[in-house]
FIDREN-229524 format. One record per residue (C-alpha): residue number from 1; x, y, z; residue in one letter. Coordinates in steps of 0.05 Angstrom, whole numbers, plus 5000, padded with zeros to 4 digits. Example, Ala and Ser with C-alpha at 12.3 -4.5 7.8 and 13.67 -1.06 7.14 Angstrom:
<rs>
R  seq     X     Y     Z  type
R    1  5246  4910  5156     A
R    2  5273  4979  5143     S
</rs>
This chain:
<rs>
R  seq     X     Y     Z  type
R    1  5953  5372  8468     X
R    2  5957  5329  8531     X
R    3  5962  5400  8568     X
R    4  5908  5425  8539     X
R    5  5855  5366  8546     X
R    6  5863  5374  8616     X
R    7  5850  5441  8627     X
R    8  5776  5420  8582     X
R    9  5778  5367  8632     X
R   10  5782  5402  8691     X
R   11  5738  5473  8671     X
R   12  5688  5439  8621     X
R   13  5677  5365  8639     X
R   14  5705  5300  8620     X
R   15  5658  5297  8558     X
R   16  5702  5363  8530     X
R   17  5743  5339  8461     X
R   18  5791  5378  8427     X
R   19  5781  5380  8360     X
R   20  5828  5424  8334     X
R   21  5887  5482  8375     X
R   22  5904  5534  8321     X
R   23  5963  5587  8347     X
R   24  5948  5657  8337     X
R   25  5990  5709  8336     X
R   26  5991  5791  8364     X
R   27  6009  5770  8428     X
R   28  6076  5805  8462     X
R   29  6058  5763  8527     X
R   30  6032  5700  8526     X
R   31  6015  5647  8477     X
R   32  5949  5644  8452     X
R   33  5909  5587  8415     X
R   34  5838  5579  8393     X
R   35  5810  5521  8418     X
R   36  5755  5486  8372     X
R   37  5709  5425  8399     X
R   38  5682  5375  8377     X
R   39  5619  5392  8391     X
R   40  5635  5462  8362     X
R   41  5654  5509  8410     X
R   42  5710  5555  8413     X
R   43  5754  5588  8470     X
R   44  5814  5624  8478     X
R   45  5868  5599  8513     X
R   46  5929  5637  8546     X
R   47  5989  5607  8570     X
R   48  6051  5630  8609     X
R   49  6102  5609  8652     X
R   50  6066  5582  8713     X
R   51  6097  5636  8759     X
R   52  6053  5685  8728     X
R   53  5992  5649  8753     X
R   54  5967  5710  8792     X
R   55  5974  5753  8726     X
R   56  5922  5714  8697     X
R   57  5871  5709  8768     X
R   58  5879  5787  8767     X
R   59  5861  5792  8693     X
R   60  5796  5740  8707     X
R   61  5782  5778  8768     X
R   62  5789  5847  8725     X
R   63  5737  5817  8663     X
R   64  5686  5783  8709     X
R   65  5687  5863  8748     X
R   66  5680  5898  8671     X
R   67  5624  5844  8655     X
R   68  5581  5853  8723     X
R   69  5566  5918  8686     X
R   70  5530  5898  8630     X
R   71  5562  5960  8587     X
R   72  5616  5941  8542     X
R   73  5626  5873  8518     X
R   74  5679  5827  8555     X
R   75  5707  5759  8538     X
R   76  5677  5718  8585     X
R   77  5730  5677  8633     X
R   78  5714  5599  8639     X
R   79  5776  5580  8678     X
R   80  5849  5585  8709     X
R   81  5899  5563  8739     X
R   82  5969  5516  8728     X
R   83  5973  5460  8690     X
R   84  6039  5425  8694     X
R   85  6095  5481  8682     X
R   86  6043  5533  8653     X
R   87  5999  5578  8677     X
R   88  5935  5583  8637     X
R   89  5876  5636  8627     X
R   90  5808  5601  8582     X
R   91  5765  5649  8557     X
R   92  5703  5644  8519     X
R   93  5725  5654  8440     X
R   94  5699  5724  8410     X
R   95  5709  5728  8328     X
R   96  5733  5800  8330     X
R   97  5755  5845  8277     X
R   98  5790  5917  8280     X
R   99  5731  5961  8251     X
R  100  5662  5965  8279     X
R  101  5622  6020  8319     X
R  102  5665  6064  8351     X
R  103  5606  6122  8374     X
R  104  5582  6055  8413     X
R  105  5635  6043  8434     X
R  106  5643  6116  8461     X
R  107  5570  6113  8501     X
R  108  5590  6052  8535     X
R  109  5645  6066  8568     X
R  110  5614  6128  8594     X
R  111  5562  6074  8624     X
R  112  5626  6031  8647     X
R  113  5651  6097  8680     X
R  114  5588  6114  8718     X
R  115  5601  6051  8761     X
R  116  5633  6074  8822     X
R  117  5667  6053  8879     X
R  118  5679  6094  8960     X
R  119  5756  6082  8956     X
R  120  5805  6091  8895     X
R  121  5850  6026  8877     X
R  122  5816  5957  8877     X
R  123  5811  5901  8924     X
R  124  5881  5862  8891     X
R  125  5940  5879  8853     X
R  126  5943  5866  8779     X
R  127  5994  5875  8720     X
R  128  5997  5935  8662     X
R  129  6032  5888  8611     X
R  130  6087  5841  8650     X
R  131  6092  5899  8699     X
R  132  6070  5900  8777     X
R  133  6010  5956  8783     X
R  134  5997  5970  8859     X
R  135  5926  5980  8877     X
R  136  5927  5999  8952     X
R  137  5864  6030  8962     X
R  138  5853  6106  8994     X
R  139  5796  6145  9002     X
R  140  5842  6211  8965     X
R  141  5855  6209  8896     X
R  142  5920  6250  8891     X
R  143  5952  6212  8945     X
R  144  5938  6150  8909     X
R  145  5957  6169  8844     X
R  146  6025  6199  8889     X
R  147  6033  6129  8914     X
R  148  6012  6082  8872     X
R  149  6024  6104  8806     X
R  150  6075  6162  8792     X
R  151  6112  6152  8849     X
R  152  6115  6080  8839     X
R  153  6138  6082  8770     X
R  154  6191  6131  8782     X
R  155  6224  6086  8832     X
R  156  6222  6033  8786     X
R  157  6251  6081  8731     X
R  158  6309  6106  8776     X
R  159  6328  6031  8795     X
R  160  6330  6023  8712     X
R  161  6372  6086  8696     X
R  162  6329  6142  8691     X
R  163  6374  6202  8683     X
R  164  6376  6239  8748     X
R  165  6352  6310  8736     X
R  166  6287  6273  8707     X
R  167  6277  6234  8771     X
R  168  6283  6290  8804     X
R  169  6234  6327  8759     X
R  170  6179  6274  8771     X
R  171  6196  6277  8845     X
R  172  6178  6352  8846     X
R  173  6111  6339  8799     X
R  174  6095  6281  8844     X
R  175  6106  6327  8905     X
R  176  6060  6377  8875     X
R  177  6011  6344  8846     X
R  178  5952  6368  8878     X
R  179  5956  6435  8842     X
R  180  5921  6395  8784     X
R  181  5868  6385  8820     X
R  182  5848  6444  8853     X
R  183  5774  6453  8824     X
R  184  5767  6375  8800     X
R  185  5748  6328  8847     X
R  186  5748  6251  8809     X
R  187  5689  6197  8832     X
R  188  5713  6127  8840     X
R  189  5703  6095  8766     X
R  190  5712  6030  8742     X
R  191  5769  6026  8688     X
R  192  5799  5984  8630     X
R  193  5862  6011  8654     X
R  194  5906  5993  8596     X
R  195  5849  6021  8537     X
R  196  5897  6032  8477     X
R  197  5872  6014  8409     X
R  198  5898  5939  8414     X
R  199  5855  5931  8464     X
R  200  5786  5947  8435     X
R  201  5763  5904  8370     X
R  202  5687  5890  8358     X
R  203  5641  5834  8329     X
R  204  5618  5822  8265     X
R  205  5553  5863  8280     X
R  206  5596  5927  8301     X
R  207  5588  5911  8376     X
R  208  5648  5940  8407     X
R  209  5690  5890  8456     X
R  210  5738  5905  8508     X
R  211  5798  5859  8537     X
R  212  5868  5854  8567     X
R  213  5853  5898  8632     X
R  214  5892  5927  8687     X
R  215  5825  5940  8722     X
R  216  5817  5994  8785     X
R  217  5777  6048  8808     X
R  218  5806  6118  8791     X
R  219  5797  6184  8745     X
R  220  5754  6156  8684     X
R  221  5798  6213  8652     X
R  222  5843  6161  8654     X
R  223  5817  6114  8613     X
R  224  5796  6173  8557     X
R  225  5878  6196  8568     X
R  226  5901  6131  8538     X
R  227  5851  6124  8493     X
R  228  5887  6183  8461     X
R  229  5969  6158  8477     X
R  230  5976  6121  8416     X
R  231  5915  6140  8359     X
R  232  5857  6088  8332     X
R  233  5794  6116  8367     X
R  234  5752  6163  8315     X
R  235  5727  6228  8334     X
R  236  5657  6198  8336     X
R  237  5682  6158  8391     X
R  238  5702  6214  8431     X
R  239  5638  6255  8417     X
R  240  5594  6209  8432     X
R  241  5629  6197  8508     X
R  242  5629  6264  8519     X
R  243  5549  6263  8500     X
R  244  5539  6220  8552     X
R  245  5583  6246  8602     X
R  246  5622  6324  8590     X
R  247  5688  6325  8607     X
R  248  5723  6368  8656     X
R  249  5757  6438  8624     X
R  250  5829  6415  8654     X
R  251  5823  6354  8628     X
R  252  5878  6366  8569     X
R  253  5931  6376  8626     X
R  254  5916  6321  8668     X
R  255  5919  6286  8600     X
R  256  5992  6286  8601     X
R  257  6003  6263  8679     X
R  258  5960  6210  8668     X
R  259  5998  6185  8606     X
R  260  6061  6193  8637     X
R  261  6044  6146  8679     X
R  262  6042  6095  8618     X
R  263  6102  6124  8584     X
R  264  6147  6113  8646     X
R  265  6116  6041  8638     X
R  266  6138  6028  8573     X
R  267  6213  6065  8594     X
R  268  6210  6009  8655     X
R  269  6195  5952  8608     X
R  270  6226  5978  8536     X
R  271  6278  6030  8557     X
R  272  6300  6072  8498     X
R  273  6265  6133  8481     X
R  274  6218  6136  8534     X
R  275  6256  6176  8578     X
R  276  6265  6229  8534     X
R  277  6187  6228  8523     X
R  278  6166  6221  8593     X
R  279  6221  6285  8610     X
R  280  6186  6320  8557     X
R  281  6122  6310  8592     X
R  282  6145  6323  8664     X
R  283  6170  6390  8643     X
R  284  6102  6404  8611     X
R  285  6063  6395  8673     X
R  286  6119  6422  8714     X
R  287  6100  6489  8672     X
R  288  6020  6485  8682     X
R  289  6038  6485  8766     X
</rs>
């Protein structure tokens, strides 16, 4: 509690009383609490060990960039920093639920997406879960995704015993990428960059609300890829983006590269099966060259 009166202290003013800190759980990462007042208002806290301090100024830095937009609903960041042996991230408290208005939802991120950038990448490194995502910026999308994503995550998949003939798969898609891209051309959009249904939930009124980024400026097909990795976003959803904004016909193939980037990600962090997936996928893509 001591911890946690000084981080009030410190972001909200000496007059800031805890009234009552009330664990919650669906986490992987971090340890959350809900923070009530006295004077009744809420935030969320996060807390980790305090050398993942940058973690948690990346994911400020990503939710202040998502909330210049006025689009889709962020969590507000109040403060962070570290506070004794912890590192902390204290958000603004959002009462969120798992259903709610998904076509919304949809439009709005076609409005995050039409915020653009010159250069792909973003001005600082940030994390996709506990792991390092590079965002070096370039002015050419393939070389970046070469660089910064593929390539990057099949290093760190051969240093955690990826089976040889698949590195050497993904180093001949990564080599070849830019037959994908012959007739598509990506802008600069701004992205979640980790949207999977865990990461969308929405307010009692239906308003849809985003959180957990791994923010940059890439593909927005990107962001519609994961979206589609592991299921919970309705076929409204998808209609009404692609209402607002079409979709490029090769999207369904740059689908897979741009999932294998996540799937390598998991094999990085979660070993297992992964490989066997993200082989799968290589091969596929390897096929459409």
């Amino acid at each position: 509690m001591h911890m946690i009166n000084q981080i009030l202290e410190t972001h909200l003013g000496a007059n800031a009383r805890l009234k009552n800190a009330e664990a919650l759980s669906g986490g992987c990462i971090n340890q959350a609490s809900r923070l009530v007042l006295d004077d009744g208002r809420e935030y969320f806290l996060k807390v980790n060990q305090a050398s993942l301090a940058d973690m948690f100024a990346a994911e400020a830095a990503g939710l202040n960039e998502l909330r210049s937009t006025a689009t889709l609903r962020v969590p507000a960041p109040i403060g962070q920093g570290v506070q004794g042996r912890q590192a902390y991230l204290l958000l603004d408290y959002l009462p969120l639920q798992t259903q709610g208005n998904q076509p919304l939802a949809g439009t709005q991120l076609a409005a995050l997406h039409q915020h653009t950038a010159e250069q792909f990448g973003w001005l600082r490194h940030n994390t996709l879960g506990t792991s390092p995502q590079r965002n070096t910026q370039q002015a050419d999308w393939v070389r970046f995704w070469q660089t910064e994503r593929l390539g990057f995550q099949l290093e760190r998949a051969r240093r955690n015993g990826y089976p040889h003939r698949s590195y050497e798969l993904g180093q001949r898609l990564n080599d070849e990428l830019s037959a994908l891209f012959a007739d598509y051309q990506p802008v600069a959009s701004l992205l979640h960059g980790d949207l999977w249904g865990g990461n969308l939930a929405y307010l009692a009124d239906g308003t849809p609300v985003i959180f957990d980024p791994a923010v940059y400026y890439g593909d927005r097909e990107t962001d519609l890829a994961m979206t589609e990795l592991f299921g919970g976003f309705s076929a409204d959803f998808y209609a009404a983006y692609r209402e607002a904004w079409p979709l490029d016909a090769g999207y369904p193939v740059r689908r897979t590269l741009y999932n294998l980037y996540h799937i390598l990600n998991h094999f990085n962090l979660f070993g297992g099966s992964y490989a066997g997936q993200a082989t799968r996928m290589t091969e596929a893509l390897l096929s459409e060259l």
